[in-house]
N, C-alpha and C positions, 0 to 999 in steps of 0.2 A: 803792378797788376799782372804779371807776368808767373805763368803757375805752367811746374813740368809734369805731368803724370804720368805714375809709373805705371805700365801694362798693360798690353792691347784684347782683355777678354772684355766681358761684361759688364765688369764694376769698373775699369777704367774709363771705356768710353761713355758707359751713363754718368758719368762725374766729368769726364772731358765737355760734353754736350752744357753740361749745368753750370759748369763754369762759364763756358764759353756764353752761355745765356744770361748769365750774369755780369758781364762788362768784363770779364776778365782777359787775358793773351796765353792761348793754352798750346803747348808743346807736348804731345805724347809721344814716350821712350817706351819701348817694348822691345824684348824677345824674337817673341813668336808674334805673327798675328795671324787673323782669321785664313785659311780653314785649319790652322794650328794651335788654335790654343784650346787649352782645358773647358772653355765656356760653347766649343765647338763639339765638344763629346755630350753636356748635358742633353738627357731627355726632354728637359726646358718644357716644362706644365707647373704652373701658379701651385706652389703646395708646398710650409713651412718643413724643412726635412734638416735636423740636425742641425739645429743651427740656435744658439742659444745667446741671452736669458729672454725667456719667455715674452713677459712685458713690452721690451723692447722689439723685440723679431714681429710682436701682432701690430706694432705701431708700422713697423717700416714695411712689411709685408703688406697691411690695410692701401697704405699708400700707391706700393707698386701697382695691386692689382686695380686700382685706380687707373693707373698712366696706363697699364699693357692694356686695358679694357679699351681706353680710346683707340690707342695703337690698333685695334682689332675693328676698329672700324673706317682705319685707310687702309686705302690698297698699295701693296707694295712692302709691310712691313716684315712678314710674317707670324703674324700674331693673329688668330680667333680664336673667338669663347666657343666652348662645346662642352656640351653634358658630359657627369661619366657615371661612376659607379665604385663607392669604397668600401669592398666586402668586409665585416668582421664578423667571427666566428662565436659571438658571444654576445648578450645585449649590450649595446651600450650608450653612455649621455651624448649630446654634441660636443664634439672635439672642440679646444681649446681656442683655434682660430676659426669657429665660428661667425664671428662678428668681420672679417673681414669680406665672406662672400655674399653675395646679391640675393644669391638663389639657392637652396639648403633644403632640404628635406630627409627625413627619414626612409628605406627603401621597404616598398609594401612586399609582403611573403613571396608573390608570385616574380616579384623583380630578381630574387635572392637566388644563387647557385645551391644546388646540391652541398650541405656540413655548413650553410653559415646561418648563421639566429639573426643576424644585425644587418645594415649597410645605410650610407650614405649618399644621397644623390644630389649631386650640386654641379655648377657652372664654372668655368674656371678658363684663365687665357692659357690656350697650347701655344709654343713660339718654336717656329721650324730656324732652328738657329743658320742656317745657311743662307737664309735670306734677311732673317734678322741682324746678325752681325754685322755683313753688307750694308743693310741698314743704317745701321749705327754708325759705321764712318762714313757714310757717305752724308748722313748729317754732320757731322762732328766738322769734317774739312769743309761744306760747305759755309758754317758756322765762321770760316778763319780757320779754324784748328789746323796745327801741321804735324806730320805725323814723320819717326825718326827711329829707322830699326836698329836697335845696337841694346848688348847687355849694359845691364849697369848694377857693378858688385858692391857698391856704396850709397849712400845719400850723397856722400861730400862731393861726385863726379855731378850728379843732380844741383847740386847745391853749388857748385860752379860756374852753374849758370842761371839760377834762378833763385832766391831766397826761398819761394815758396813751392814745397812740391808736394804731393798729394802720390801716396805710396797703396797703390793697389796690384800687388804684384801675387798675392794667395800663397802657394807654399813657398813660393819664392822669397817673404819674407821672413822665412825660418835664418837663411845665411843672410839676406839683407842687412835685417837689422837683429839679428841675434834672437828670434822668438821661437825660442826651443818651447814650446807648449802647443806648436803648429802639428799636425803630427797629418799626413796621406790618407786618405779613406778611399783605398778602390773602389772604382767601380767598374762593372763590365756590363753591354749591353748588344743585343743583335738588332741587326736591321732589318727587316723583312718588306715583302708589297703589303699594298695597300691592302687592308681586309675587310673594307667596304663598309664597315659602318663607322660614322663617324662620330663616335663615344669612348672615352678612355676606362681602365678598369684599372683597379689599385687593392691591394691584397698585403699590407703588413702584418697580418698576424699566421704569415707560411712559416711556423717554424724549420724549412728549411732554405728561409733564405727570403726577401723583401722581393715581391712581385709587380709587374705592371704593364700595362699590354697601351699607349698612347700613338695614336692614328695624328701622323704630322705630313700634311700634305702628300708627297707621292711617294711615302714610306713608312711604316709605322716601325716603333720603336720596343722593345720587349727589353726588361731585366727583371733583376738587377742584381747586384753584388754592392755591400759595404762592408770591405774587410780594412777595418783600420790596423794602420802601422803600415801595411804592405805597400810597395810602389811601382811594381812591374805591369809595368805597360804592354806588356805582351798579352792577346788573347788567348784564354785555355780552353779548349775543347771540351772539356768535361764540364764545366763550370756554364758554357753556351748551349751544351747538352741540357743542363739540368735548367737552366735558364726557359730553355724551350718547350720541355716538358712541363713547367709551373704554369706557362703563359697558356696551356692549349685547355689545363683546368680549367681557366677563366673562359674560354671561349666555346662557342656552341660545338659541339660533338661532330665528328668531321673536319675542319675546319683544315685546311691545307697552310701552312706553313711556308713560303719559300723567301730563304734567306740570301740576304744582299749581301748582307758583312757584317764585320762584327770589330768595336770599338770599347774605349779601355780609356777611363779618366782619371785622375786624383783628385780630389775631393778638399779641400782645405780644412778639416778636423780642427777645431779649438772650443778651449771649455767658453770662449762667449764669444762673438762677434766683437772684434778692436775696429772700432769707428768713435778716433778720438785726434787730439793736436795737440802734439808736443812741440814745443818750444826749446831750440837748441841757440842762444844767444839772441841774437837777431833775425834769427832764420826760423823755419816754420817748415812742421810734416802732418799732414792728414793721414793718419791711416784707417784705410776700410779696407779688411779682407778677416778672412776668417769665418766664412760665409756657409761651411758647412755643405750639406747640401742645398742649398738655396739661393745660391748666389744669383739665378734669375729672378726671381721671388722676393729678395729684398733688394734688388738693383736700384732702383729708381726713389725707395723711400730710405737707404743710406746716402746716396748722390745728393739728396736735396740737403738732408740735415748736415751732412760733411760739407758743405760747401755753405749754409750759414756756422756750420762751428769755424769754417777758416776763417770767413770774414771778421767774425767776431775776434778771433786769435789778432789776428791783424790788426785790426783797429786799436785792440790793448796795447799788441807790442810797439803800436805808432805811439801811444800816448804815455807810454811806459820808458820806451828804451829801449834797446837790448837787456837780458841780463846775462849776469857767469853760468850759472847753471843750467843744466834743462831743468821745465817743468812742463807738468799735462797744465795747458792753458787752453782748454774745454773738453765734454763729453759730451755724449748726449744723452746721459743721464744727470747731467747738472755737475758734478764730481768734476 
């Protein structure tokens, strides 16, 4: 019952917690961890962003926004719901994951910026990640969980010590385990103070560039950038320029600016989210990453289903054997 996880952002540790909730003995290997990893740059607001097949992301999204909701009503987490505003410049139906929020509406004329015909006003968990992450191990080791900083350029180092290990490592498992279909999606974001109201604003249809202005505690957050393929971690001044000029669109006329700093993430790009278990003999990998922009967003509803597809993997290969080859021994699409 002993399970190692790979990766100390997001998805590792809401999968460490679910295990460890689960009867299991969990060892998390990581890198980096908090205030270092990639789950520490998200903007981290409840909103499916790039992250795919469909179907699936409204199931595992529907769920998170479940758990962050409760989350949002203890203290200590970092997590609260608060209204916002999704401008579009054109009429349009309800978006796709509709069905996963509580509170939805359409925005009346007088709610609407100057150039837009449409907008959406709904409810949604903002999670100020520097207190959430915290968060998160400090349930995880209270839970048992023990946590162990060292790279690991293999499964078979994993697998040396544990038959079953649970691979959330994001683009890390491009050389992990060889998934050349992972591919970077920068992102770049400014920090600025607080701008006193506390409502978030979201603008994708900026053809020059993906907008949004989200108030997280005693900073709010302005972008954005997704330049796939790129991986440079470095901030560009032009790009925070132009970032800041989109966000001041959004905000009432005047509006003072003063920036904190300014952060730079990669993004885990793949054509679907891999939240599945392959079977290497006797041995066993969960992988969940590939989260796209979302990996706060579907943390908690890939965590649960991953950790009933290990059990289930397990119980087969108890009843089974080993065998010689690998095989995908579940999905969660049934496959």
């Amino acid at each position: 019952m002993r399970v190692i996880v790979l990766g100390g952002g997001v998805s590792g540790l809401s999968c460490g917690v679910r295990l460890l909730e689960a009867g299991y003995l969990v060892d998390l290997w990581a890198r980096e961890l908090s205030p270092n990893t990639t789950s520490d740059v998200a903007a981290a607001i409840w909103y499916p962003y790039r992250a795919f097949p469909q179907e699936r992301v409204t199931r595992w999204g529907a769920r998170t926004f479940e758990v962050l909701s409760e989350l949002a009503r203890q203290p200590g987490t970092g997590v609260r719901c608060i209204p916002g505003l999704e401008l579009r410049r054109e009429p349009a139906a309800d978006p796709w994951w509709r069905p996963c929020v509580s509170r939805f509406r359409h925005a009346t004329p007088e709610e609407l910026r100057p150039g837009y015909a449409d907008g959406f006003v709904f409810e949604v968990p903002v999670i100020d990640m520097s207190r959430y992450l915290p968060y998160l191990m400090e349930r995880f080791r209270g839970l048992g969980g023990r946590v162990v900083q060292r790279e690991v350029r293999s499964l078979e180092e994993a697998w040396a010590e544990s038959d079953q290990v649970v691979n959330c490592t994001g683009l890390g498992s491009r050389s992990l385990v060889g998934d050349t279909s992972l591919v970077p999606i920068r992102g770049q974001v400014v920090r600025v103070a607080p701008l006193g109201e506390p409502r978030f604003l979201l603008d994708e249809d900026e053809t020059r560039g993906m907008t949004y202005v989200i108030p997280r505690g005693e900073e709010c957050i302005l972008g954005g950038t997704a330049e796939e393929g790129r991986a440079s971690l470095e901030p560009e001044p032009a790009q925070a320029e132009a970032i800041l000029e989109r966000a001041a669109r959004l905000l009432p006329t005047g509006t003072r600016l003063h920036v904190l700093g300014h952060r730079v993430g990669l993004r885990p790009g793949r054509p679907s989210v891999r939240l599945e278990v392959e079977r290497h003999g006797g041995r066993l990998v969960l992988h969940d990453y590939g989260h796209g922009g979302s990996g706060v967003t579907l943390s908690w509803g890939c965590a649960e289903e991953g950790v009933s597809l290990l059990e289930r993997a397990r119980q087969e290969t108890a009843h089974v054997g080993p065998v010689a080859n690998p095989s995908i021994t579940g999905s969660s699409d049934g496959t």
